[in-house]
C-alpha positions, 0 to 999 in steps of 0.5 A, spaced: 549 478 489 548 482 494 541 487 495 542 494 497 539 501 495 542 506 490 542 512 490 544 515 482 545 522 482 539 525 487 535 520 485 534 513 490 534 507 486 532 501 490 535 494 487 530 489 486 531 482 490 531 475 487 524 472 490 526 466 495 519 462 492 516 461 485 511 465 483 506 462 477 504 467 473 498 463 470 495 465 477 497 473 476 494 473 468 488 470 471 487 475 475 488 481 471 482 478 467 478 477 472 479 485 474 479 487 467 472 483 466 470 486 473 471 492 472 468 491 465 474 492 460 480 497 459 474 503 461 473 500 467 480 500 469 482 506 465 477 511 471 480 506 476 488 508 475 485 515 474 482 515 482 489 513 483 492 518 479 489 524 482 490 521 490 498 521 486 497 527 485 494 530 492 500 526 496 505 530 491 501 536 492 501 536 500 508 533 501 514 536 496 510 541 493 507 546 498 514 548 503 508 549 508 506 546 515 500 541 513 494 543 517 488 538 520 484 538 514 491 536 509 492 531 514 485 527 514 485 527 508 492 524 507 490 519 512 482 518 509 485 515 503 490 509 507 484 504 509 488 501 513 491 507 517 484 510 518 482 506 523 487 507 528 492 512 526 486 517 530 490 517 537 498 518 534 494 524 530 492 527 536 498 526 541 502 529 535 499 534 532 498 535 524 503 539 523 509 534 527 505 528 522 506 532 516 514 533 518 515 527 520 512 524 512 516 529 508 522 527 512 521 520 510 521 522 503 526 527 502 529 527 509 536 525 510 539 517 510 537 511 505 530 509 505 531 504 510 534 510 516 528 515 514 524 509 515 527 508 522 527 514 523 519 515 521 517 509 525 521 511 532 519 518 531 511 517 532 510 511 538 504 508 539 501 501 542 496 496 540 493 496 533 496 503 532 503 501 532 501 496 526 500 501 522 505 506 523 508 501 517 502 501 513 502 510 513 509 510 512 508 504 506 502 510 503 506 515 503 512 513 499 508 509 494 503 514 492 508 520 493 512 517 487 509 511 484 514 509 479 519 510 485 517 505 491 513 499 490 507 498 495 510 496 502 503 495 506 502 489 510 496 487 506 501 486 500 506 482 505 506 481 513 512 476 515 510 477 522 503 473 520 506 470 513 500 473 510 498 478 504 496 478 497 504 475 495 501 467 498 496 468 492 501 468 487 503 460 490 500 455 487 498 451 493 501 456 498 495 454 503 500 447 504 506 451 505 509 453 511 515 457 511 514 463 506 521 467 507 520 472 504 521 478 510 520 485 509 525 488 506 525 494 500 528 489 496 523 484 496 517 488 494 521 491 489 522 485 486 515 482 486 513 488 484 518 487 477 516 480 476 509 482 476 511 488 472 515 484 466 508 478 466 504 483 465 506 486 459 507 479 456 500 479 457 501 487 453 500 491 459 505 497 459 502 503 460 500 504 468 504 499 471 505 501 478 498 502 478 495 496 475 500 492 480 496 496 486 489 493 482 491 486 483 495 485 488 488 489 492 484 484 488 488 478 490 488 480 497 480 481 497 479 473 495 484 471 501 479 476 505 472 473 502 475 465 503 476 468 511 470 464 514 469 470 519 473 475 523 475 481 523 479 481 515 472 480 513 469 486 519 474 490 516 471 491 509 463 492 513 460 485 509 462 487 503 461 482 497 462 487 492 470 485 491 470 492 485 469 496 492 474 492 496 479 494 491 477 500 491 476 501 499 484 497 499 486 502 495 483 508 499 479 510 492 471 508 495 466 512 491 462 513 496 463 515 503 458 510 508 454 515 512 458 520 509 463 525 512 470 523 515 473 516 514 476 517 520 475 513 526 475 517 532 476 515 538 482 510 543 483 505 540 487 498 544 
């Protein structure tokens, strides 16, 4: 059956993909009890999903709402909740411009062609080298699924990175550190298919209201057990030692409680 996106009316649909390996779900019900136990029951997770509500509700604000250029201090505080894109997105940041990036983010979202065009587009239209070329994906991953959840399933490369066969999906294969190929690729269609299959396990377990954001919470939560199972390298420098995993979900997700030092997320500074 082929996999293609659709469009219903104004409205972009994106057909989920059959998954090319199992998934055991008696690994994603382990982790939902683990997070609601952390978080210390439904409350726990309930102020949790409201952290991600209102980090909804500044992208929609910012980028389809307000027809206005978007300032340095909107940007920042778009990038200051995309972890992964904070620490190195700073030098694109100056050599575009904040309103160029703004331009380039509201074209992806409602600019025109499919969703894999506006991606293309979106990618060539802001050139980096080094570490900041890897996360071109990841900011424009940041801005689809938090501007319309329900819409665009999370595409960050800690979910998935074919390219180092790596992110939180290996942790739904029972016995994945023994496997060797996971073809999964990288397509819309194969992240929205996860995500429908997590979404179906969970409400076997009775879990129906903020699906798109309780999916986030455990995809975050698996991918900081692969981080705390690394040894050392720079995975582990990334979360700054943390060994508080509510945090590192947190931090994943671009919600923290607290600033450290306080002031900007942002690292400043060329980074190679």
């Amino acid at each position: 059956m082929p996999v293609e996106n659709r469009h219903v009316g104004n409205e972009e649909h994106i057909v989920p993909a059959p998954l090319p390996i199992e998934l055991d779900k008696g690994l994603l019900n382990r982790s939902f009890y683990e997070v609601e136990e952390a978080f210390d029951g439904q409350q726990g997770l309930a102020d949790l999903v409201s952290r991600l509500a209102e980090k909804t509700a500044s992208f929609r604000r910012l980028l389809l709402e307000d027809e206005q250029p978007l300032t340095n201090d909107q940007v920042e505080h778009l990038i200051e909740q995309m972890f992964t894109v904070r620490r190195r997105i700073w030098p694109v940041i100056q050599e575009q411009g904040a309103s160029r990036i703004g331009e380039m983010m509201r074209d992806l979202l409602s600019g025109h062609g499919d969703l894999r065009q506006r991606t293309t587009r979106f990618e060539e239209a802001l050139p980096a080298t080094g570490k900041a070329k890897r996360v071109i994906r990841d900011m424009g991953a940041e801005v689809l699924h938090f501007s319309d959840p329900e819409r665009y399933p999370l595409m960050t490369r800690w979910v998935w990175d074919q390219g180092t066969a790596s992110g939180a999906v290996r942790e739904f294969i029972r016995g994945g550190d023994y496997l060797t190929h996971f073809p999964f690729g990288e397509s819309p269609e194969m992240f929205e298919g996860l995500r429908q299959w997590m979404r179906e396990a969970l409400t076997e377990l009775g879990v129906y209201r903020d699906l798109p954001y309780v999916v986030d919470i455990i995809l975050a939560h698996l991918y900081s057990q692969y981080v705390r199972a690394m040894a050392e390298g720079f995975l582990r420098s990334d979360f700054g030692g943390q060994t508080d995993f509510t945090e590192q979900i947190r931090k994943l997700l671009g919600v923290e409680v607290h600033r450290r030092m306080g002031g900007s997320r942002i690292k400043r500074g060329d980074i190679h």
